[in-house]
SEVEXTI-531594 format. One record per residue: residue in three letters; x, y, z of N, C-alpha, C in turn. Coordinates in pm, whole numbers, padded with zeros to 5 digits, always signed. Each point is the difference from the previous one (the first is absolute). Example, Ala and Ser with C-alpha at 12.3 -4.5 7.8 and 13.67 -1.06 7.14 Angstrom:
REM SEVEXTI-531594
ALA+01319-00569+00780-00089+00119+00000+00090+00120+00000 SER-00035+00105-00072+00082+00119+00006-00077+00109+00073 
END
This chain:
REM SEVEXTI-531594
UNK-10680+08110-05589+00063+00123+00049-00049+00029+00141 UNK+00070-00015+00100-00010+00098+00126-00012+00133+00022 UNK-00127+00061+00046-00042+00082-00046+00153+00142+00106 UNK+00012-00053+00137+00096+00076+00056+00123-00008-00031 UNK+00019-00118+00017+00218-00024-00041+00008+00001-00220 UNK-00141+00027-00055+00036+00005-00110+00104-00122-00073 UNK+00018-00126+00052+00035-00139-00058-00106-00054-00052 UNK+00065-00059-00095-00059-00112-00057+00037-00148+00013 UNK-00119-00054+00037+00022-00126+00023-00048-00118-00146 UNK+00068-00064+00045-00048-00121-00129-00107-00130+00081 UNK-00120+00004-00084-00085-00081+00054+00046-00140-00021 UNK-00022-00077+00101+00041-00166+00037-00067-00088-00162 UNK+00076-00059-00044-00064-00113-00097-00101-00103+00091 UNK-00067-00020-00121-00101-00070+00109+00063-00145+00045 UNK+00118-00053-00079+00107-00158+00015+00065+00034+00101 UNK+00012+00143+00064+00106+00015+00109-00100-00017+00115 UNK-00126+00059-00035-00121+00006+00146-00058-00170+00015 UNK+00001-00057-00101-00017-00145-00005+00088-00084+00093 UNK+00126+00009-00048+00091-00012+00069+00044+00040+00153 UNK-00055+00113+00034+00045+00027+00175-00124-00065+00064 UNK-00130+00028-00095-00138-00058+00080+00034-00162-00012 UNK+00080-00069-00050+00007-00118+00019+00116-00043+00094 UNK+00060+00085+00023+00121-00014+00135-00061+00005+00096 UNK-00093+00098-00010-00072+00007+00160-00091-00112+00043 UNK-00066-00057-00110-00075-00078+00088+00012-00124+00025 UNK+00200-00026-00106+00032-00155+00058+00081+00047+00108 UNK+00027+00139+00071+00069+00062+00132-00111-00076+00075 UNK-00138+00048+00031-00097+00024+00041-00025-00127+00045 UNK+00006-00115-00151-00066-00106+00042+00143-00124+00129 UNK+00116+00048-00062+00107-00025+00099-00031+00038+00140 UNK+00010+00101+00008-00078+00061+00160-00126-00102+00041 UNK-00049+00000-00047-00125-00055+00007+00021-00145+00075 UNK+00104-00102-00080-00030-00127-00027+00141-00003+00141 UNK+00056+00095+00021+00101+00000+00141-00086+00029+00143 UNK-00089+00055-00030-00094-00008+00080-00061-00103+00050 UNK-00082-00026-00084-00060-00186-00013+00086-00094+00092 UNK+00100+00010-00038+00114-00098+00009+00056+00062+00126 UNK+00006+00077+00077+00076+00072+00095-00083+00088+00050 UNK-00116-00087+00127-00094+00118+00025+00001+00063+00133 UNK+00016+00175+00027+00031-00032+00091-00054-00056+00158 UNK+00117+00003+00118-00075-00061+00105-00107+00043+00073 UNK-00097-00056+00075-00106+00029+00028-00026-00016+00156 UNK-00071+00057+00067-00047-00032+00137-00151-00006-00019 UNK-00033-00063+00068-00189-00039-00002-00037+00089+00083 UNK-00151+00048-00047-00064+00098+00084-00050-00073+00124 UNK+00007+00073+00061-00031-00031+00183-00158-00077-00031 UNK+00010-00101+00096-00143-00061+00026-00047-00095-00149 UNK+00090-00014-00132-00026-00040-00107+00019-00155-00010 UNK+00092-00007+00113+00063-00196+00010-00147-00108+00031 UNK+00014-00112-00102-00127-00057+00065+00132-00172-00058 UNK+00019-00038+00145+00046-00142-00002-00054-00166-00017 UNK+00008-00052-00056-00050-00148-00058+00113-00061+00047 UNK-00040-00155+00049+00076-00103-00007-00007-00160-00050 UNK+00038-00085-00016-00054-00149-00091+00130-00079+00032 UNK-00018-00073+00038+00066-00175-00056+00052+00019-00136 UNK+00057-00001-00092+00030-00011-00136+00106-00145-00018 UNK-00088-00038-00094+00096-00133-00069+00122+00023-00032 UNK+00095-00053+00043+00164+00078-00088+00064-00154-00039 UNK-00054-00090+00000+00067-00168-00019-00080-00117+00035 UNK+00026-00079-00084-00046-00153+00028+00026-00078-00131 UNK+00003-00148+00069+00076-00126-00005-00049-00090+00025 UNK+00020-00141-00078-00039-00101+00019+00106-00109+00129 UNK+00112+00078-00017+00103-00047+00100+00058+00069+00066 UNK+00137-00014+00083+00074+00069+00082+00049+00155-00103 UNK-00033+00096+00072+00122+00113-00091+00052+00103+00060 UNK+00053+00089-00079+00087+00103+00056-00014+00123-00102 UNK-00045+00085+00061-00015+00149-00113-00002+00126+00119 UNK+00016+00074-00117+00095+00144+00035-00133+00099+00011 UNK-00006+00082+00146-00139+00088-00001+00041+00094+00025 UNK-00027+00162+00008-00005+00121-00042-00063+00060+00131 UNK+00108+00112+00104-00063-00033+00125+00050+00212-00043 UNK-00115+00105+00050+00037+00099+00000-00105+00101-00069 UNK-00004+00053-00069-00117+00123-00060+00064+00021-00138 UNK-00138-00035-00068-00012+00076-00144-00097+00083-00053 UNK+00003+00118-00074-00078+00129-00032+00004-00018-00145 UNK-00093+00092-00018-00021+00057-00147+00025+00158-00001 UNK+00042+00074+00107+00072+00097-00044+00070+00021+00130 UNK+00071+00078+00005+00152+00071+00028-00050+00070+00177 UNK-00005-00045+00099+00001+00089+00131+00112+00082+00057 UNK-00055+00120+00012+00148+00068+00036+00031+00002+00124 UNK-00066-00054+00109+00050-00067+00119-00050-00095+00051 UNK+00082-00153-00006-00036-00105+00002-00019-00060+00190 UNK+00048+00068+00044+00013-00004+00135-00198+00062+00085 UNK+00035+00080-00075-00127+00113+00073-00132-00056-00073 UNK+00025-00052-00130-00132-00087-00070-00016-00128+00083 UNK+00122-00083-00019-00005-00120+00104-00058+00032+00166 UNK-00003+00070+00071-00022+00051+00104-00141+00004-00034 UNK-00065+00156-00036-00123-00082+00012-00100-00057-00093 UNK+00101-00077-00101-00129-00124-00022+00017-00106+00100 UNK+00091-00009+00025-00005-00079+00129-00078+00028+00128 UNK+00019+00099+00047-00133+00040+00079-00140+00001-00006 UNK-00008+00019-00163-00175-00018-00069-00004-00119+00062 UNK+00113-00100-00060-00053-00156+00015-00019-00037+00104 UNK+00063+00038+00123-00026-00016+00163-00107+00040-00001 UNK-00070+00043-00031-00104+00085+00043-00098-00138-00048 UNK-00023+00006-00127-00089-00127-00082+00053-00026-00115 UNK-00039-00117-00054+00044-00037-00135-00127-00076-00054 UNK+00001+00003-00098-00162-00088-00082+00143-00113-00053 UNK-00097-00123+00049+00037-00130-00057-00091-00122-00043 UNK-00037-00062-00103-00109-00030-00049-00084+00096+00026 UNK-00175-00023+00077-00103+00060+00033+00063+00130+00096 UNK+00060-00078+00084+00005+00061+00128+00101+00090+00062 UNK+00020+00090+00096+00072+00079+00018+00076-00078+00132 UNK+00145+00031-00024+00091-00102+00081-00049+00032+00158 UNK-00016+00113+00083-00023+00047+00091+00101+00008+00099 UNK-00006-00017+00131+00116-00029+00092+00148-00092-00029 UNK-00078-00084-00077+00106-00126-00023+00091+00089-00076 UNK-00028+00049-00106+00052+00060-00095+00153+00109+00055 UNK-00039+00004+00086+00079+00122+00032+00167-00078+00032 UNK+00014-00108+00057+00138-00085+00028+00029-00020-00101 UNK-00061-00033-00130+00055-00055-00111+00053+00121-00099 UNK-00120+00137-00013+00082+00091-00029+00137+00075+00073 UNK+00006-00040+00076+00146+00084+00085+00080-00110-00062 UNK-00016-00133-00012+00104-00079-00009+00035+00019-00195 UNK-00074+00150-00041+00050-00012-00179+00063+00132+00006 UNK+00020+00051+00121+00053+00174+00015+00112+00018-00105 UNK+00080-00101+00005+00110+00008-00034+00022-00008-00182 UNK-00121-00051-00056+00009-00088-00137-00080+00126-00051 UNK-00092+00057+00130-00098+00119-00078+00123+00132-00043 UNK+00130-00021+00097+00048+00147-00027+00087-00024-00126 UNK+00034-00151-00091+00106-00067-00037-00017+00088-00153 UNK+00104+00054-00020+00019+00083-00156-00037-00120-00137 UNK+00012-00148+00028+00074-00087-00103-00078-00134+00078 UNK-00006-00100-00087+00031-00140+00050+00153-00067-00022 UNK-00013-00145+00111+00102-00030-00003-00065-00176-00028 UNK+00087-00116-00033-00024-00052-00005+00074-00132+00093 UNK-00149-00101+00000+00099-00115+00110-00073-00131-00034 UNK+00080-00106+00056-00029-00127-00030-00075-00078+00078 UNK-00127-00050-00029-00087-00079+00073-00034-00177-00052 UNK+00026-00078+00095-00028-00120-00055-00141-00068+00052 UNK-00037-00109-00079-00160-00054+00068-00025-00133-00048 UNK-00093-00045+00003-00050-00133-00036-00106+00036-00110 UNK-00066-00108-00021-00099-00020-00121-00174+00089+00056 UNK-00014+00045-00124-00090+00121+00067+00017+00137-00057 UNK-00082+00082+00104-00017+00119-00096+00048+00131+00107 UNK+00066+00087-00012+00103+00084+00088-00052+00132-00024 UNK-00089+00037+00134+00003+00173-00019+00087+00071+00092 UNK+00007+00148-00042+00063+00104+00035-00085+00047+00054 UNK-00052+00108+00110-00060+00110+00057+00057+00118-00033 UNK-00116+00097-00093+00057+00136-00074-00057+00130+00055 UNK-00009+00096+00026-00068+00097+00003-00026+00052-00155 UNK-00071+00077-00037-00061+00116-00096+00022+00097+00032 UNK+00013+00090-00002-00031+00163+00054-00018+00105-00126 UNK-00133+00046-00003-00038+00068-00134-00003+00146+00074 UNK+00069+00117-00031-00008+00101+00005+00007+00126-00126 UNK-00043+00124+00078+00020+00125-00138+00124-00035-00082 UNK+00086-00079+00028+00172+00009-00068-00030-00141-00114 UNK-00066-00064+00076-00012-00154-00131-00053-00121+00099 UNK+00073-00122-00011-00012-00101+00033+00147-00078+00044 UNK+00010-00040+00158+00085-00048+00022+00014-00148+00091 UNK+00086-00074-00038-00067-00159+00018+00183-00032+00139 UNK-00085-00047+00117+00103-00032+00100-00001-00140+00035 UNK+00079-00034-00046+00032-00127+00048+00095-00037+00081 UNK-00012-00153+00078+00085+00024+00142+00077-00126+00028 UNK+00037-00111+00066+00032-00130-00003-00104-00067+00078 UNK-00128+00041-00014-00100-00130+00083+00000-00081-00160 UNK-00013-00136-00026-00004-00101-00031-00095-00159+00069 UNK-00082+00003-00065-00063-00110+00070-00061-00100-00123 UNK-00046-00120+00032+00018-00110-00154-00184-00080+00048 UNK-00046-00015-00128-00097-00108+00016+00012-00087-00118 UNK-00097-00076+00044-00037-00115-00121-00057+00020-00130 UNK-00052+00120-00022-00007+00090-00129-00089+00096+00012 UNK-00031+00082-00120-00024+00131-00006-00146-00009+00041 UNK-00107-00089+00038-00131-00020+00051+00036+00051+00122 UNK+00067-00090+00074+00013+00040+00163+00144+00087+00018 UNK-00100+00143-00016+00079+00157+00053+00032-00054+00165 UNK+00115+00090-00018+00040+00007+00157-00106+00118+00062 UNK-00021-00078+00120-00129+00089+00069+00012+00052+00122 UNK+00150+00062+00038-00032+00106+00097+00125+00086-00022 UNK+00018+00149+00077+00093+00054-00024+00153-00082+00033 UNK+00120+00071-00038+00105-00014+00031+00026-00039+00139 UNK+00042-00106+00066+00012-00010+00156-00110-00049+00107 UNK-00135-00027-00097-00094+00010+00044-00066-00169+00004 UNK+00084-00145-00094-00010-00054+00014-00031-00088+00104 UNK-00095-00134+00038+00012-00029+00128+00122-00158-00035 UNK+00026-00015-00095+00098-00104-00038+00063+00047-00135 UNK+00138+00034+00016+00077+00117-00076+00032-00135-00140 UNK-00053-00126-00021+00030-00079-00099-00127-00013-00053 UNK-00089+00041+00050-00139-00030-00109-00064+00178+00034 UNK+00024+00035-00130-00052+00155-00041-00110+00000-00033 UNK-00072-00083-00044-00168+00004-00014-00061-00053+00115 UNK+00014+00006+00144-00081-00070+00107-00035+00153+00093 UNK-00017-00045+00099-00035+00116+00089+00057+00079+00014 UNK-00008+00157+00076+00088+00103+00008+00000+00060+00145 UNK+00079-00031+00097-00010+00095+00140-00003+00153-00039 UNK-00163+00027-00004-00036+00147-00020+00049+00079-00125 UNK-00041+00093-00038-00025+00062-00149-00106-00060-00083 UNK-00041+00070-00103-00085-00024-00085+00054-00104-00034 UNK-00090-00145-00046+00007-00076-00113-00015+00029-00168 UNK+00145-00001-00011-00037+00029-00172-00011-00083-00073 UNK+00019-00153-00036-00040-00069-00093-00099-00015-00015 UNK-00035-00042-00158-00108-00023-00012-00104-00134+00053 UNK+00074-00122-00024-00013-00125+00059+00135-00043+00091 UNK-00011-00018+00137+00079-00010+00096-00013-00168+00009 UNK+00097-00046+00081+00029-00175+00035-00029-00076-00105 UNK+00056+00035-00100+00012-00038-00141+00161-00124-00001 UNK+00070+00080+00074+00130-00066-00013+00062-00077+00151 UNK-00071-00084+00056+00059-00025+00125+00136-00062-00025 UNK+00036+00045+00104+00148+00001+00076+00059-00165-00001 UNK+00100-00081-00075+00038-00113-00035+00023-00046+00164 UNK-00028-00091+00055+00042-00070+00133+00167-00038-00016 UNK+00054+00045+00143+00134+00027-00022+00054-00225+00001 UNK+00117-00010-00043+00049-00071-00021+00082-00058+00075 UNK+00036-00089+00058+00130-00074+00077+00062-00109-00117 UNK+00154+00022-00082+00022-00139-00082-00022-00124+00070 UNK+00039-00100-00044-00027-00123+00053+00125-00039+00043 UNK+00025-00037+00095+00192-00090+00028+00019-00018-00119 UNK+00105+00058-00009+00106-00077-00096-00028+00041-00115 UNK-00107+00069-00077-00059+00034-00082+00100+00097-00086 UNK+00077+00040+00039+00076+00101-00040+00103-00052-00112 UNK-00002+00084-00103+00082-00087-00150+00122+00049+00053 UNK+00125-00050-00109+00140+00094-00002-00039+00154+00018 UNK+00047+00053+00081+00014+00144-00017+00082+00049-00125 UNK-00037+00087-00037+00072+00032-00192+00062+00163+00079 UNK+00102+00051-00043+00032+00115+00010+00089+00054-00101 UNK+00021+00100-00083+00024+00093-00105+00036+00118+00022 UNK+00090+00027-00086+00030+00168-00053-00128+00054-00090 UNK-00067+00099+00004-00123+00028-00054+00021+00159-00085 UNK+00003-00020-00080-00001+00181-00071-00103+00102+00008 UNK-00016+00070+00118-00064+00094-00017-00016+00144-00030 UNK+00142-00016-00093+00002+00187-00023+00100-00007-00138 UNK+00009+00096-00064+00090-00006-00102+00018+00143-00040 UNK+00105+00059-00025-00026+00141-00085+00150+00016-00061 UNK-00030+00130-00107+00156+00059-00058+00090+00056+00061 UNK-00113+00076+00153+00085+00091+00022-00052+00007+00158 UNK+00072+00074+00080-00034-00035+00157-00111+00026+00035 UNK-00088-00081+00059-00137-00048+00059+00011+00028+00159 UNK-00131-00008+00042-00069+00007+00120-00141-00064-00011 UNK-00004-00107+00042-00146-00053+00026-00024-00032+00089 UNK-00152-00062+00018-00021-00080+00101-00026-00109+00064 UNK+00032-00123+00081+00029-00134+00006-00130-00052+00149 UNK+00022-00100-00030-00117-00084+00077+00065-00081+00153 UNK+00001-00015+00076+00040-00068+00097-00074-00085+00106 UNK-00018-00136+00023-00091-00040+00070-00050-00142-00077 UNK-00099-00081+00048-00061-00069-00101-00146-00007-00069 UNK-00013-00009-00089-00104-00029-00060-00066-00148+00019 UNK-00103-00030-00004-00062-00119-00018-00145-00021-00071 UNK-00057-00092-00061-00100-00009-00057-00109-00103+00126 UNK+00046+00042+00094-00142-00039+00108+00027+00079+00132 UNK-00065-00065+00090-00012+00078+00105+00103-00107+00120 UNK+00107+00028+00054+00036-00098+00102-00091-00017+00104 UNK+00008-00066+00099-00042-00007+00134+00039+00060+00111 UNK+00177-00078-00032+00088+00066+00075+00104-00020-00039 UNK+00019+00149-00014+00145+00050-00067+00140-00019+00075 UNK-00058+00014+00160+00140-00015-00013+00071-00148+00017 UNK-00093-00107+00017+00003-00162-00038+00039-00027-00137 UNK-00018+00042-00065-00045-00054-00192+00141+00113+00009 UNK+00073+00141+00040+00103+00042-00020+00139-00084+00059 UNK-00047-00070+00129+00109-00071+00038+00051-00171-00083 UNK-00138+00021-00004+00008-00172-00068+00059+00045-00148 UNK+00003+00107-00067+00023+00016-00143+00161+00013+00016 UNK+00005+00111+00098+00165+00048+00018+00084-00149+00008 UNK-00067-00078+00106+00076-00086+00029+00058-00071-00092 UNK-00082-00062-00042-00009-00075-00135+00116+00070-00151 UNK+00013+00129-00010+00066+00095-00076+00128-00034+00029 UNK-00011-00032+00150+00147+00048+00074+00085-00112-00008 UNK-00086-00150+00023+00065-00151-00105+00057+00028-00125 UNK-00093+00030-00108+00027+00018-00102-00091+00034-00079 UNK+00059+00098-00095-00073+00051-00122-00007-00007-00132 UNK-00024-00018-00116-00004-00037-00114-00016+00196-00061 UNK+00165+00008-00074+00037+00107-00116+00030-00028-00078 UNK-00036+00042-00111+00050-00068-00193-00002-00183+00038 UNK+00106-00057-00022-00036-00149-00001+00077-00028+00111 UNK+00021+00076+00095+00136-00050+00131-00088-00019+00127 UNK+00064-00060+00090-00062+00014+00132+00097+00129+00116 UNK-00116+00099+00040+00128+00081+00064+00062-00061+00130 UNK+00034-00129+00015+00090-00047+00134-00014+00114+00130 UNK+00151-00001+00050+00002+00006+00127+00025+00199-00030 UNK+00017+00005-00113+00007+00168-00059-00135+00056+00090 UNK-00112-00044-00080-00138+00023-00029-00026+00043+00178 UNK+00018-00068+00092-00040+00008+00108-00004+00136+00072 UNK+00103+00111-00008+00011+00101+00016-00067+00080-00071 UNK-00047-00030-00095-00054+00067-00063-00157+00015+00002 UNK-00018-00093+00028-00181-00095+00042-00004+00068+00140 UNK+00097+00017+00083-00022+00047+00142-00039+00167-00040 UNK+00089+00055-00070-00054+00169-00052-00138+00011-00051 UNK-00022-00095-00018-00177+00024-00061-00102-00045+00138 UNK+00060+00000+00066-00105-00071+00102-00134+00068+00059 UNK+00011+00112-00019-00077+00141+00046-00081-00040-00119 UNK+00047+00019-00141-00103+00031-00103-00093-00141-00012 UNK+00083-00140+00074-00090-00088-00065-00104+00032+00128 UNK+00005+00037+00105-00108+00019+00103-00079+00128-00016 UNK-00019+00053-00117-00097+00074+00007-00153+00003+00020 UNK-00059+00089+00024-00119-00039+00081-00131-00023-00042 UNK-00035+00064-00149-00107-00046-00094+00042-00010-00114 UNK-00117-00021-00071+00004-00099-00144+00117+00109-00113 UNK-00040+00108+00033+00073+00100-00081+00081+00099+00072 UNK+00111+00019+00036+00082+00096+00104+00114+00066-00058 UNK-00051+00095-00108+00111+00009-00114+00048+00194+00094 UNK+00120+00017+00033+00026+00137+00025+00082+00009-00097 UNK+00005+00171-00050+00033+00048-00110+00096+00107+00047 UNK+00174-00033-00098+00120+00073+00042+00010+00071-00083 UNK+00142+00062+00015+00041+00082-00175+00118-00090-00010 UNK+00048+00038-00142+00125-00086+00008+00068+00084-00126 UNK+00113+00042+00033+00112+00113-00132+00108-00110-00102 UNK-00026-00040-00072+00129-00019-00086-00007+00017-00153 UNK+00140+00028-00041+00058-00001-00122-00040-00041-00100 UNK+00033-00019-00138-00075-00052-00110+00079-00183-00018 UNK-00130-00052+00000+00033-00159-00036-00112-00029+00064 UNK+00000-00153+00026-00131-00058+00059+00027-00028+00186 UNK-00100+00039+00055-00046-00081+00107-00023-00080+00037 UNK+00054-00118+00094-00058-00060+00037-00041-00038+00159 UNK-00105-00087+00041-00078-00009+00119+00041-00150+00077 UNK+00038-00050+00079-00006-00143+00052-00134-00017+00051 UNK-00078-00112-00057-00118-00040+00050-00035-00153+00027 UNK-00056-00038+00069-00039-00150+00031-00156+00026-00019 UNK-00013-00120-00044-00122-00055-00064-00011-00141+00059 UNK-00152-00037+00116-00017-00107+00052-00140-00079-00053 UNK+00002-00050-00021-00117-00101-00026-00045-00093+00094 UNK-00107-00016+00076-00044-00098+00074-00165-00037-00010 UNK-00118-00086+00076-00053-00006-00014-00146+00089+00010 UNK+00067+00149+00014-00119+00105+00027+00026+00026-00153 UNK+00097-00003-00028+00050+00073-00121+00141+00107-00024 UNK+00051+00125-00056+00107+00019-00042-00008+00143+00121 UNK+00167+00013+00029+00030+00153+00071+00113+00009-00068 UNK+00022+00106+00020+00137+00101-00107+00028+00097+00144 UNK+00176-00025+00030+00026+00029+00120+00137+00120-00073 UNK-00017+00151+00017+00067+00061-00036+00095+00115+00090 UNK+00095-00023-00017+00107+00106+00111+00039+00085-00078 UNK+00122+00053+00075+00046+00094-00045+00177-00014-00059 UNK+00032-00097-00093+00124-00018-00075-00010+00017-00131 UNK+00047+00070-00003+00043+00128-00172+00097-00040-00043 UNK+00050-00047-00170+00100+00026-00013-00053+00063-00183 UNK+00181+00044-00064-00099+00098-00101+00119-00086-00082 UNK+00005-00031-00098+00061-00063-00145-00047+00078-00127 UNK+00064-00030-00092+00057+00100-00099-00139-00056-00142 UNK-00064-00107+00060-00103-00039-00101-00041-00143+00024 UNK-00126-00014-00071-00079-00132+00054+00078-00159-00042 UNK+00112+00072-00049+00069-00170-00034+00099-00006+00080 UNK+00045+00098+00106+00109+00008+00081-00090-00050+00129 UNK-00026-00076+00048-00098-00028+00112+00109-00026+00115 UNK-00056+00020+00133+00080-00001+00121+00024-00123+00033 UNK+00158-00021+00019+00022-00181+00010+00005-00007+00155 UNK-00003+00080+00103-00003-00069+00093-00121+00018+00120 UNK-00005-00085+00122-00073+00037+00094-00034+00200+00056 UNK-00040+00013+00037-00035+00088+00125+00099+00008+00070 UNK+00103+00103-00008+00124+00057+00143+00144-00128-00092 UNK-00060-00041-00103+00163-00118-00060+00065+00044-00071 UNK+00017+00089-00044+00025+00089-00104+00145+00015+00049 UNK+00046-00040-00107+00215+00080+00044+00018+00159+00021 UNK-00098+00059-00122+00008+00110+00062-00108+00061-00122 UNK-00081+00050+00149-00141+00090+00021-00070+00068-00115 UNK+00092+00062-00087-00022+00116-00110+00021-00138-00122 UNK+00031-00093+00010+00012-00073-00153-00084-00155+00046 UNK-00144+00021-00037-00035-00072+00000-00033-00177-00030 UNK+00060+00075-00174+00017-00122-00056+00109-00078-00030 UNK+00097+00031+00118+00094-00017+00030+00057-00175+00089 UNK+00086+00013+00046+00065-00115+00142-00085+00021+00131 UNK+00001-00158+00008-00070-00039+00120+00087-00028+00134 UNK-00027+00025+00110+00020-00073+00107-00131-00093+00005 UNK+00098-00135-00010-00092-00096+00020-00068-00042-00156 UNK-00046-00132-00025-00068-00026-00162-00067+00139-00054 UNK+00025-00031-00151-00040+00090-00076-00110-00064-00052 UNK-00133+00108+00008-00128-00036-00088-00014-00072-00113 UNK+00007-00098-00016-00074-00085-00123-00071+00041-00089 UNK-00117+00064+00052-00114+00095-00103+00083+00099-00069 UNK+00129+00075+00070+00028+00107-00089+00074-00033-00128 UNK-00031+00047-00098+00035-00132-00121+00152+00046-00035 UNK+00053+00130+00043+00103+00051-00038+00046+00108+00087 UNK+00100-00006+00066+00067+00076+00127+00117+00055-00030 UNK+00052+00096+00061+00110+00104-00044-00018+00110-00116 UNK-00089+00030-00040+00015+00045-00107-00064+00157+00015 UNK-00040-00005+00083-00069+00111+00061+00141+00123+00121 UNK+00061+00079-00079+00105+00074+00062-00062+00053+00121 UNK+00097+00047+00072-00038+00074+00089-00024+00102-00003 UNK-00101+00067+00016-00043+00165+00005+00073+00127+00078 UNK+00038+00118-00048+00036+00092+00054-00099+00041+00146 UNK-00103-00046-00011-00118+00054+00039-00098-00133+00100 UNK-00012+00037+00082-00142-00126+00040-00099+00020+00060 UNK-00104-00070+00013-00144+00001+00032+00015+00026+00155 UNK-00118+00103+00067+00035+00037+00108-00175-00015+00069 UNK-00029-00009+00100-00111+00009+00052-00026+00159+00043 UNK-00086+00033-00008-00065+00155+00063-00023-00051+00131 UNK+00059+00082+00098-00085-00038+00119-00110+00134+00046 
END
């Protein structure tokens, strides 16, 4: 009974108070676990940033390879301005960075401006790096602040002979940009054991040394649905030339006679085509891979590549000819620029049709085709 309004109320069963006290605290624990899961964004307290950097292992191989690395910023929680955080941890890092023992100092400061961009980056993105036999680091930052822990990574890439001999100087700081464990023009030395991995003496083939040149349609992409990746251009090699642009002319030349695709010889076709690569076979060190974008549709990709063998050993000479087919049994029957027409790959040739492609025509033509980003 209310003693003023004179009502009477009916007291709660205790199955009904059971009941709401158990709504609330799977409400409660919902709230709770959205939280967890959705926390919100954060800015670091002033003066709280303390930056680290390392070499980190991201690959290695007993032979030639090709793998996909992660270039941009990742967190463990949520910044609510990625611009103004990137700013100044980036400035901390100009300032100094601890790497192994030592604090980067002056040196430090070119290499942090050159991550401005990866420090302000919301996301990573990913891209394609190729190498030889050996062991492949990345250069990362750390950055531990009041907000969490956030890890920057950038496209320096550099390779040794294995995980004993660390690369031992900063980014840029190399005094021979093919052996990462030798000396460093200025900055701290960070490896632990340095001239661990000397530098292979560059190579001249021998006359004549040079096998059939082999060249192929190569699959490097595939999806359901429209793609964007990223492609390699340039050549690779598993030594060091002498001189590139000798060992590029003598290779081209030789291409430009004739070449060996599936079981055919490419004749007097091939020659035009061997002349378009002439740039890539003269590239200038052992590894000269630049990295494009490239947009197409759902089906497979493919790459034109030559593959030389001589007496230094193997190069993989890669341009820039795309074509996209409807799946890996529809393979491209013709040369580079032979194509009857452009959008149907696995289509009519001007000029012999590929041998290797085991089955041609069957691949329609697309509403749609593969386009370069420029």
């Amino acid at each position: 009974m209310n003693q003023e309004t004179g009502l009477q109320f009916a007291e709660p069963s205790p199955s009904w108070t059971q009941a709401a006290m158990l709504s609330l605290l799977v409400l409660f624990a919902a709230i709770s676990q959205c939280q967890a899961q959705h926390p919100p964004p954060c800015d670091p307290v002033e003066g709280s940033t303390e930056a680290h950097a390392s070499w980190v292992q991201v690959a290695s191989s007993t032979g030639a390879m090709q793998f996909a690395y992660t270039q941009g910023t990742t967190r463990d929680f949520t910044v609510s301005n990625a611009d103004k955080w990137g700013s100044n941890a980036a400035a901390k890092a100009g300032i100094s960075f601890i790497i192994g023992n030592s604090s980067s100092g002056h040196s430090g400061a070119s290499v942090a401006a050159s991550y401005m961009s990866d420090f302000a980056a919301e996301s990573t993105s990913t891209f394609s790096f190729a190498a030889g036999a050996g062991i492949v680091w990345q250069f990362q930052f750390e950055i531990t602040d009041s907000c969490g822990t956030t890890v920057v990574k950038g496209n320096d890439l550099v390779q040794t002979i294995g995980t004993w001999a660390m690369p031992c100087c900063l980014p840029g700081f190399f005094k021979n940009a093919s052996h990462a464990n030798g000396d460093c023009h200025g900055g701290p030395v960070i490896g632990k054991v340095c001239n661990m991995n000397p530098a292979p003496p560059p190579c001249d083939p021998v006359e004549g040394s040079t096998e059939e040149i082999h060249a192929s349609w190569v699959s490097v992409a595939s999806s359901t649905g429209a793609m964007q990746f990223a492609y390699t251009q340039g050549t690779t090699r598993d030594f060091t030339v002498l001189n590139a642009d000798k060992w590029g002319s003598n290779a081209a030349s030789k291409a430009g006679i004739s070449f060996i695709i599936g079981n055919s010889s490419s004749g007097h076709s091939g020659a035009s085509v061997a002349a378009s690569y002439r740039s890539h076979f003269m590239a200038a060190t052992s590894t000269t891979d630049s990295t494009f974008s490239f947009a197409a549709g759902p089906g497979v990709v493919w790459q034109f590549q030559f593959e030389i063998k001589d007496s230094c050993g193997i190069s993989v000479v890669k341009g820039n000819d795309f074509v996209e087919t409807i799946g890996t049994w529809a393979e491209p029957c013709c040369l580079p620029g032979f194509f009857k027409n452009a959008a149907y790959a696995n289509g009519d040739c001007h000029g012999f049709t590929l041998t290797n492609a085991k089955v041609c025509g069957i691949n329609p033509v697309s509403a749609t085709s593969a386009k370069f980003l420029v």
